[in-house]
N, C-alpha and C positions, 0 to 999 in steps of 0.2 A: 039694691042690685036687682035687672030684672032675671027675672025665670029663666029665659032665652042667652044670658051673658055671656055663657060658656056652653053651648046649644052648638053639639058634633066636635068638641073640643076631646081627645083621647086622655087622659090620667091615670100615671101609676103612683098606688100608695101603698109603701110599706108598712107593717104592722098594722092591716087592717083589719083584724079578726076578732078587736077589741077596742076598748076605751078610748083616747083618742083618733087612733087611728081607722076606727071603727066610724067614730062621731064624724070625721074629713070625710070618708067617702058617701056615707048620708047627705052631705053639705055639697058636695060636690056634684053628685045625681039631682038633688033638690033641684040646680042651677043649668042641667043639661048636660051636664057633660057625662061621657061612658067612663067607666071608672075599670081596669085592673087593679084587683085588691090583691096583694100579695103579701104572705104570712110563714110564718114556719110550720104553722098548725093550722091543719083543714078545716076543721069545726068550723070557725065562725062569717071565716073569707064565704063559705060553703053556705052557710044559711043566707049570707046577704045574694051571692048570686041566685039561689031558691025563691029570694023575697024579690028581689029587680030581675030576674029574668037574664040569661046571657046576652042579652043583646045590649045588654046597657051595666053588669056588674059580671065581671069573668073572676075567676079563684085561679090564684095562682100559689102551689107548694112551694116555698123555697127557701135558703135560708141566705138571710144578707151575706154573709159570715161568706160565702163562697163565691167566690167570682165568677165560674164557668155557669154555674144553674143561674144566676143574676144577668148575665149575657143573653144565656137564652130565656130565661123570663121575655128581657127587654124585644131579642127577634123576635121571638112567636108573639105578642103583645104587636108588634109594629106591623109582623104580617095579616095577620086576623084582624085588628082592630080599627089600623091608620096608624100614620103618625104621631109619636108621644109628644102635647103641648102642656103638661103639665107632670112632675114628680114631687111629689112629697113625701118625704121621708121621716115615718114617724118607728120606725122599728128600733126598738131602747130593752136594755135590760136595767137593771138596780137592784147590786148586791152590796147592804149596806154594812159596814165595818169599820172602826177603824185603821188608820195608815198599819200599827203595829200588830195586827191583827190579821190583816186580811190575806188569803190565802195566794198565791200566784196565778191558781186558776181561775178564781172571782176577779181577779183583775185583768187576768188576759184576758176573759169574756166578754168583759163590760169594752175595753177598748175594740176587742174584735165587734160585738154588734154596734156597739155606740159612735162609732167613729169608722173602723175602715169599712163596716156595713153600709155609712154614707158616701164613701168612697166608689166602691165598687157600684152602686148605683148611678151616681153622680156623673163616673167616669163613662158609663156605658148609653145614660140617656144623653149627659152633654156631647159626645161627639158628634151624636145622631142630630141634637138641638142646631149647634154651631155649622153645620152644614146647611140644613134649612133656613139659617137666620131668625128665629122664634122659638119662643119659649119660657116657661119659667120651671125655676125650683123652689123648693121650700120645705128647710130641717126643721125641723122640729126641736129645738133646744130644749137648755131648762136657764130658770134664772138664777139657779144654782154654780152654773157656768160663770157669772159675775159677783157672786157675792161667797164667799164660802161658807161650807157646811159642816158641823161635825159629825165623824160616820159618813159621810158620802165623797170624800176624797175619789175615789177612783172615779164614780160616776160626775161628779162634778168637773174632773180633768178631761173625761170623756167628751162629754159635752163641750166645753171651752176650745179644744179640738177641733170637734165637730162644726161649730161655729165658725175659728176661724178659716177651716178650711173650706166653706160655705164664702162666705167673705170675697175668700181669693179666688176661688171658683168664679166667683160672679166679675170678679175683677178683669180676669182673662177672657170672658164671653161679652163684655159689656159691650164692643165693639161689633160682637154678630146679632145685636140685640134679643140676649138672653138673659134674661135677670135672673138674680139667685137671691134668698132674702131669709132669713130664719125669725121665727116664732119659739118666746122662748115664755112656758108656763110657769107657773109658780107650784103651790099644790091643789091638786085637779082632781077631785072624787075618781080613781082609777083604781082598780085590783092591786098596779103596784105602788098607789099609795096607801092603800089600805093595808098592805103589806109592814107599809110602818109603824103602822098603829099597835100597843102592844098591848095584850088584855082588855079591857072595858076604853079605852082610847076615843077620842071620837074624832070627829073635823072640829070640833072646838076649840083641841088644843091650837090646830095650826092658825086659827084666825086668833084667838088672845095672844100668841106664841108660846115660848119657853127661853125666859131669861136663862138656865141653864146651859140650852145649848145655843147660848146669841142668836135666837133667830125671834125678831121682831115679829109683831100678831101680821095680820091684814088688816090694814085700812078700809077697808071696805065693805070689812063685815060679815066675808062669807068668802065659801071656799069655791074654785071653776068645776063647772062641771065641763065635760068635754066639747059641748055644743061648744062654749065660749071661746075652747080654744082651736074650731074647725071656721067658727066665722071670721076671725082673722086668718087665716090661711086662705080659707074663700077669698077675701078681700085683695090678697096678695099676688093671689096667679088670676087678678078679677085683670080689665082693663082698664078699670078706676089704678090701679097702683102701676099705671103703664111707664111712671117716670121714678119709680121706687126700686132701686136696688142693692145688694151689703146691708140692708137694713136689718136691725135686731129689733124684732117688737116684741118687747114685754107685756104677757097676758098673765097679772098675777096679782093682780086688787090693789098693788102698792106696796107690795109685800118687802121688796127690796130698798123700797123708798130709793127706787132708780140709783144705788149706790153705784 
């Protein structure tokens, strides 16, 4: 891809004040484009507009979870910036528990950010997309969404949601040529996977796996770190993936052995 690809192209990415969503808007500056980082928490959206400068990385507070403050994220974003030709939605919680176990509010939360968080995004930049005729989106899955997990019941339903409603999204735009495509990782060196690790834990386990809890190692050897999974996203809102859309790409070493 060259440097210039996405050279004055506008991008908002949720959950960008960390680990993946942190690693996209890196990826996406790298490639020229201006990036709206939008986050729950100031800290890190905050350091990256400090490191690029506003003219090229804005901070935006807000939380998916609300549709009014995501509204105007998206106007002030289109007034100040341009027009959004790119959204990527990586903003995800992961409250892991089992089905019998798990609280009502750990599950409301997880579908509140995990899914109508992409909603309310989705809904507010495709209107905007589908009137210009241009555009792309891109969720952020997990591959957890296809394969199930034990202890992530919620978040794995969350996700599978999230996807299909990404899916059909793109189904209804296809026609004003607005692609929608999701990226769906496996386990990705992040805070909230690290989160799962319990005691002395390392990424080790998740590449051999854990016959215990049916989840097969990685083929490949080694666990993503977030670049891996910012350069397929790159790739997807690139103009090389100009004839790509509904697509789920698995970024997870083989992990699911594409079940």
């Amino acid at each position: 891809m060259q440097q210039s690809e996405l050279s004055g192209r506008v991008a908002l990415v949720t959950g960008a004040g960390q680990g993946i969503g942190e690693a996209v808007t890196r990826a996406l500056v790298a490639q020229g484009a201006r990036v709206a980082a939008l986050d729950r928490a100031p800290d890190g959206i905050g350091r990256l507009e400090a490191e690029f400068g506003p003219d090229t990385v804005t901070a935006h507070t807000a939380d998916v979870t609300d549709s009014a403050a995501v509204e105007a994220v998206v106007g002030e974003v289109e007034r100040a910036m341009g027009p959004l030709a790119i959204l990527v939605n990586v903003a995800g919680v992961l409250r892991a528990s089992s089905v019998v176990d798990i609280a009502d509010e750990d599950w409301e939360r997880t579908f509140a950010v995990n899914t109508t968080g992409v909603f309310h995004t989705a809904r507010a930049v495709a209107r905007r997309m589908a009137d210009r005729r241009t555009g792309c989106i891109v969720t952020v899955g997990s591959n957890a969404a296809g394969v199930p997990r034990t202890g992530m019941a919620a978040y794995a339903a969350s996700k599978a949601a999230a996807t299909m409603f990404t899916k059909c999204l793109g189904l209804e735009l296809a026609r004003s040529g607005v692609r929608c495509n999701v990226v769906s990782p496996g386990a990705t060196d992040t805070a909230m996977q690290r989160d799962l690790w319990p005691g002395e834990q390392t990424s080790l386990r998740a590449v051999e796996g854990d016959p215990a809890a049916y989840r097969v190692g990685i083929p490949l050897g080694r666990i993503a770190r977030p670049a891996d999974i910012a350069e397929a996203v790159t790739f997807l809102v690139s103009d090389r993936a100009r004839h790509i859309t509904m697509h789920d790409l698995y970024v997870d070493g083989g992990a699911t052995l594409r079940a």
